[in-house]
VMD Tcl script that builds the backbone (N, CA, C; Angstrom):
set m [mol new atoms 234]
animate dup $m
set s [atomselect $m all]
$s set {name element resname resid chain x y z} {
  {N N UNK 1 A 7.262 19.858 4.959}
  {CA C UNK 1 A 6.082 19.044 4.992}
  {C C UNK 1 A 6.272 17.827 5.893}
  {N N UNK 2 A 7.958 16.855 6.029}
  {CA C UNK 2 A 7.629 16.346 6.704}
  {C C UNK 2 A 7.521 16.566 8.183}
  {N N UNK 3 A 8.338 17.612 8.808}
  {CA C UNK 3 A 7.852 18.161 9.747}
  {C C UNK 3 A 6.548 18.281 10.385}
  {N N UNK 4 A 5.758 18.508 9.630}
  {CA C UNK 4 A 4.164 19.049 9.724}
  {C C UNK 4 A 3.294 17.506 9.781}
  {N N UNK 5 A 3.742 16.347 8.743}
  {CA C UNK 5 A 2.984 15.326 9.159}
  {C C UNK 5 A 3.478 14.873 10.449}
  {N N UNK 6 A 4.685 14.628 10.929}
  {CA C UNK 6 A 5.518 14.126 12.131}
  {C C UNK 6 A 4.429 14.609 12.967}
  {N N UNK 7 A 4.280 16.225 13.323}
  {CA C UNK 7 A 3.595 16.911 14.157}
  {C C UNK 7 A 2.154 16.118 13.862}
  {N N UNK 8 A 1.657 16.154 12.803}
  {CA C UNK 8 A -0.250 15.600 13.237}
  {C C UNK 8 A 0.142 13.895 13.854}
  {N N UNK 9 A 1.065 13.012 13.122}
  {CA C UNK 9 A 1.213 12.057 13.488}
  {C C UNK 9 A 1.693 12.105 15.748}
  {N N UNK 10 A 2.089 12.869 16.028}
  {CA C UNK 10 A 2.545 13.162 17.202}
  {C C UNK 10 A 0.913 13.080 17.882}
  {N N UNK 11 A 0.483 13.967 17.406}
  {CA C UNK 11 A -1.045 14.316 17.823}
  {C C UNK 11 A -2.124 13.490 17.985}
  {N N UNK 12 A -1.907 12.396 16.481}
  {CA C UNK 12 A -3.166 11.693 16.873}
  {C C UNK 12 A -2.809 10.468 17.099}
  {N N UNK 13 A -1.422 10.307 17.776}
  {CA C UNK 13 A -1.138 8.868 18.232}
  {C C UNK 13 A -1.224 9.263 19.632}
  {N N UNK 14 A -0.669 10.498 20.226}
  {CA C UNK 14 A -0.218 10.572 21.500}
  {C C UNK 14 A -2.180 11.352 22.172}
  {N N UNK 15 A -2.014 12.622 21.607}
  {CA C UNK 15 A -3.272 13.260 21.938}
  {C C UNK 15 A -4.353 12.380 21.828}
  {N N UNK 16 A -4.469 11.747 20.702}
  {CA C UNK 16 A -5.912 11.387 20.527}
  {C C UNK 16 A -6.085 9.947 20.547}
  {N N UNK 17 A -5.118 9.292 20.870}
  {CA C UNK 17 A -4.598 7.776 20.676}
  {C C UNK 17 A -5.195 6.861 19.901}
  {N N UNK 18 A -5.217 6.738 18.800}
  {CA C UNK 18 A -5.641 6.459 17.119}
  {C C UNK 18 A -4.427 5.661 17.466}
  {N N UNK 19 A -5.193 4.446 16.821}
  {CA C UNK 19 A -4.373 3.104 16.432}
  {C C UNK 19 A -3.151 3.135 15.445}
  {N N UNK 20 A -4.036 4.136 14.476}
  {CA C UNK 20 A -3.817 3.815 12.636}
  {C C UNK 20 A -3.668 5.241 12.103}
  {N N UNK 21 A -3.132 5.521 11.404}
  {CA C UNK 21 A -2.656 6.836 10.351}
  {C C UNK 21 A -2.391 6.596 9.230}
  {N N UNK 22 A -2.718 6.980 8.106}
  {CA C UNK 22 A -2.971 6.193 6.724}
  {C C UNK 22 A -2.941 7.402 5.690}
  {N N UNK 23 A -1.563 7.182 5.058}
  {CA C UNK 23 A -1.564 8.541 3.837}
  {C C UNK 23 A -1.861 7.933 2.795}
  {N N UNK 24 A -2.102 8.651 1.805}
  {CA C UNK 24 A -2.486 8.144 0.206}
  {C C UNK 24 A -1.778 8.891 -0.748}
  {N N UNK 25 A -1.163 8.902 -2.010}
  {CA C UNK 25 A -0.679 10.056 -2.442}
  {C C UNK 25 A -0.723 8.854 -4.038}
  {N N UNK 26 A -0.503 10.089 -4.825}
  {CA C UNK 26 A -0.097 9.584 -6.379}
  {C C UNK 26 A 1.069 8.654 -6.424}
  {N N UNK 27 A 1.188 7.551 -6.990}
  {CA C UNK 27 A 1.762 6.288 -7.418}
  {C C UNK 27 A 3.606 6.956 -7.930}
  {N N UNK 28 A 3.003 8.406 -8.645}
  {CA C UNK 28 A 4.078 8.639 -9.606}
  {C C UNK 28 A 4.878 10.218 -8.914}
  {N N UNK 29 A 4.287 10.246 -7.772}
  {CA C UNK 29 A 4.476 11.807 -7.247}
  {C C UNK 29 A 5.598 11.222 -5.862}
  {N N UNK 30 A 7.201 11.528 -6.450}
  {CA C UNK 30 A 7.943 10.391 -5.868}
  {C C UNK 30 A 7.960 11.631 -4.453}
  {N N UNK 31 A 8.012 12.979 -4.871}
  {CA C UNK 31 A 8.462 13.473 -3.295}
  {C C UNK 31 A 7.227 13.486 -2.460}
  {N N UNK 32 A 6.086 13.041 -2.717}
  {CA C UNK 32 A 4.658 13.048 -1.631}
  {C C UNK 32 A 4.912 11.425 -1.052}
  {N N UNK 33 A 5.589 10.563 -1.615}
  {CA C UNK 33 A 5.971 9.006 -0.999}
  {C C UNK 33 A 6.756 9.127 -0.404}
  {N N UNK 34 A 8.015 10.123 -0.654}
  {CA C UNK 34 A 9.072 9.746 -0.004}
  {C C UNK 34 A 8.765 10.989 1.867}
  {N N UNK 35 A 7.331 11.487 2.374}
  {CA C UNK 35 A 7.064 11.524 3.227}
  {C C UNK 35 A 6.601 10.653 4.191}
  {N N UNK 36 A 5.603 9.807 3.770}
  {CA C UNK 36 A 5.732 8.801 4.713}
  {C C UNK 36 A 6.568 7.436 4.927}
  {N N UNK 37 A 7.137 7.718 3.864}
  {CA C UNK 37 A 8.672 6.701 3.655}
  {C C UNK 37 A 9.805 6.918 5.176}
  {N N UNK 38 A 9.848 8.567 4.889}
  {CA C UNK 38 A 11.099 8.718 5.721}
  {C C UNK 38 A 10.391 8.707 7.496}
  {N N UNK 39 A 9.456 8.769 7.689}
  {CA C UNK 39 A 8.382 9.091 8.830}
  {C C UNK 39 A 8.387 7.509 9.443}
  {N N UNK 40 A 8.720 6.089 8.870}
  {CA C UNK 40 A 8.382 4.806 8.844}
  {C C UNK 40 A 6.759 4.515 8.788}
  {N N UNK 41 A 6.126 4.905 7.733}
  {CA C UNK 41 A 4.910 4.463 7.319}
  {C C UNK 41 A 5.408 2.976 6.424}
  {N N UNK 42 A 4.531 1.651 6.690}
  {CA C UNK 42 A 5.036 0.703 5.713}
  {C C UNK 42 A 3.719 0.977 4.291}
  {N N UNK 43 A 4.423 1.207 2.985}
  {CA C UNK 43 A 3.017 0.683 1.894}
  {C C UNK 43 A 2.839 -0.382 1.696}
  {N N UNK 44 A 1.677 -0.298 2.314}
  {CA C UNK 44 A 0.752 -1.168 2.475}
  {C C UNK 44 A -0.167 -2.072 0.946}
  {N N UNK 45 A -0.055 -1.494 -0.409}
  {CA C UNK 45 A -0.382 -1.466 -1.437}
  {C C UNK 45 A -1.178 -0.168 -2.337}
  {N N UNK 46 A -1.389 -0.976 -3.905}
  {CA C UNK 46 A -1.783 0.474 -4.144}
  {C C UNK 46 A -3.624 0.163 -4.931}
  {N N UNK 47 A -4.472 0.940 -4.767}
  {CA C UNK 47 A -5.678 1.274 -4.511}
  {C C UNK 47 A -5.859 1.486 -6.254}
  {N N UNK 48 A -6.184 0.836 -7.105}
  {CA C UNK 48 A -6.130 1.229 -8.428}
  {C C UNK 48 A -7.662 1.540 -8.942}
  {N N UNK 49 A -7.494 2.701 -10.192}
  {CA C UNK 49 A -8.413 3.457 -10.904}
  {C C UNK 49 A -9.544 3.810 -8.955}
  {N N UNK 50 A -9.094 4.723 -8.350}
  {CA C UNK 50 A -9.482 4.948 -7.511}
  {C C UNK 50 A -10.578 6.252 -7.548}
  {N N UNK 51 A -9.969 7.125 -8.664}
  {CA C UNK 51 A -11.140 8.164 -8.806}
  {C C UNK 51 A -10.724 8.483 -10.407}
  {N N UNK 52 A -11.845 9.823 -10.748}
  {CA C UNK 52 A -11.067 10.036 -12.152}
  {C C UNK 52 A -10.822 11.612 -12.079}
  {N N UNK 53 A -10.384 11.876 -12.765}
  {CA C UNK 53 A -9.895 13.285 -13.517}
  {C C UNK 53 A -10.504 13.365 -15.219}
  {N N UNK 54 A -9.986 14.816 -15.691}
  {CA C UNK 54 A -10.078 14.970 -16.988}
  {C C UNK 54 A -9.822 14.431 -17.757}
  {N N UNK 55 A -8.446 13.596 -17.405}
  {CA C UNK 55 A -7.624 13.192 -18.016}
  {C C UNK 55 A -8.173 11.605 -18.239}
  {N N UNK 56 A -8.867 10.506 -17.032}
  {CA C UNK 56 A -8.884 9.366 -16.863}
  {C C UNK 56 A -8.725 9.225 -15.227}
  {N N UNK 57 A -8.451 7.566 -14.771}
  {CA C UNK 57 A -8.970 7.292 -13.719}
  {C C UNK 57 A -7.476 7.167 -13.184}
  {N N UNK 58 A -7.397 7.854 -11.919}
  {CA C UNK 58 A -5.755 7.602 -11.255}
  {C C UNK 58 A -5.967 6.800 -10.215}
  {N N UNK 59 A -4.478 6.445 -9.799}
  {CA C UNK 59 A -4.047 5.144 -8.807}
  {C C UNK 59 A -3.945 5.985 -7.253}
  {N N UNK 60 A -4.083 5.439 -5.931}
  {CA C UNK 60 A -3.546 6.036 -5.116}
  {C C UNK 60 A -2.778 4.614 -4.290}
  {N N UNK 61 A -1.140 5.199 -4.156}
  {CA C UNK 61 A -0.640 4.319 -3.017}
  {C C UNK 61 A -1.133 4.441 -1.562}
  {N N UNK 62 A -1.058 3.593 -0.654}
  {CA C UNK 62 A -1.453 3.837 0.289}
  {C C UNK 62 A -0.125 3.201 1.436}
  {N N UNK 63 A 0.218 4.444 2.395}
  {CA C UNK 63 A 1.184 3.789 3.516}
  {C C UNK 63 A 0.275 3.880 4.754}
  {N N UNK 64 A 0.596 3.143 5.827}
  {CA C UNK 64 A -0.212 2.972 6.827}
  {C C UNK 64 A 1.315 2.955 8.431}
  {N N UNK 65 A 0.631 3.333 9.323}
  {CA C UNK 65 A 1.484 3.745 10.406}
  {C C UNK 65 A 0.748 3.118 11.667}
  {N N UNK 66 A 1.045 1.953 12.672}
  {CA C UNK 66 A 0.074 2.008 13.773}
  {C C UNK 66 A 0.677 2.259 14.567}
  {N N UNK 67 A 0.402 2.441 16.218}
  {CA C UNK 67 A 0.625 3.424 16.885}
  {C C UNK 67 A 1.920 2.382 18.025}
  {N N UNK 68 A 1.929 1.069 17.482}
  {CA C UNK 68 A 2.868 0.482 18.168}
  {C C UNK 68 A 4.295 0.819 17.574}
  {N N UNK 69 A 3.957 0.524 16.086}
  {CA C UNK 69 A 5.650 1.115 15.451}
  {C C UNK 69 A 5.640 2.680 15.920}
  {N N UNK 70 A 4.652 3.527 15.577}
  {CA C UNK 70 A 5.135 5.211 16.229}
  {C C UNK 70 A 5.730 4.909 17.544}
  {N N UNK 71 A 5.491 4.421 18.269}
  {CA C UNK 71 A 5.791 4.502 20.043}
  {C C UNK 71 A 7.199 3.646 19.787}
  {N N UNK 72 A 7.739 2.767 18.889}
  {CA C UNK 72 A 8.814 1.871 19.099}
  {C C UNK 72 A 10.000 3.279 18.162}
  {N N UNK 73 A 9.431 3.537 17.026}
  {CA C UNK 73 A 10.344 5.069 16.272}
  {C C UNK 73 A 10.894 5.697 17.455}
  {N N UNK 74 A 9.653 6.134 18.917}
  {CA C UNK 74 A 10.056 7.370 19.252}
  {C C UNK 74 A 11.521 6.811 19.875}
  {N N UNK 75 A 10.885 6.108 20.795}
  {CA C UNK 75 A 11.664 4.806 21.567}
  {C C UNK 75 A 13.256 4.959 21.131}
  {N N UNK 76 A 13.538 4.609 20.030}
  {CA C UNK 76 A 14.277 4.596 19.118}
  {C C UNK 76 A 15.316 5.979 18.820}
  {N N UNK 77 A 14.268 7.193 18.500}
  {CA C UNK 77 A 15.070 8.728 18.471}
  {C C UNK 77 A 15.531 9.307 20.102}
  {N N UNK 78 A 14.687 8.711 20.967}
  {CA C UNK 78 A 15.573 8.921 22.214}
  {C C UNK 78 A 16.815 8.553 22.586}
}
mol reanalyze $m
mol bondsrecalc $m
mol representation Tube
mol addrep $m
């Protein structure tokens, strides 16, 4: 999976040149964080009682990526 975001992140910084890339994932769902963790997304904070379920109303974290840190990463793996 992180492969696959790397690749859209490749795409819509380089292809489509988007400023901003912005994941969201469950608060408590540690291996969906630890994708844009390892990618250098910074979280940015977290988005509370954001929608609901059956269950009640869940949280979403939010990491954010702009296209100056992507270009300084690549910079970087070269």
């Amino acid at each position: 999976m992180t492969r696959t975001v790397y690749g859209a992140c490749r795409y819509f910084f380089d292809a489509l040149g988007l400023n901003r890339v912005e994941i969201r994932c469950d608060p408590a769902n540690t291996r969906s964080r630890a994708i844009p963790e390892r990618l250098g997304f910074t979280q940015e904070g977290v988005l509370r009682q954001v929608g609901t379920l059956s269950h009640g109303y869940y949280d979403h974290v939010v990491y954010g990526l702009l296209a100056h840190e992507w270009r300084a990463r690549q910079e970087q793996r070269s």
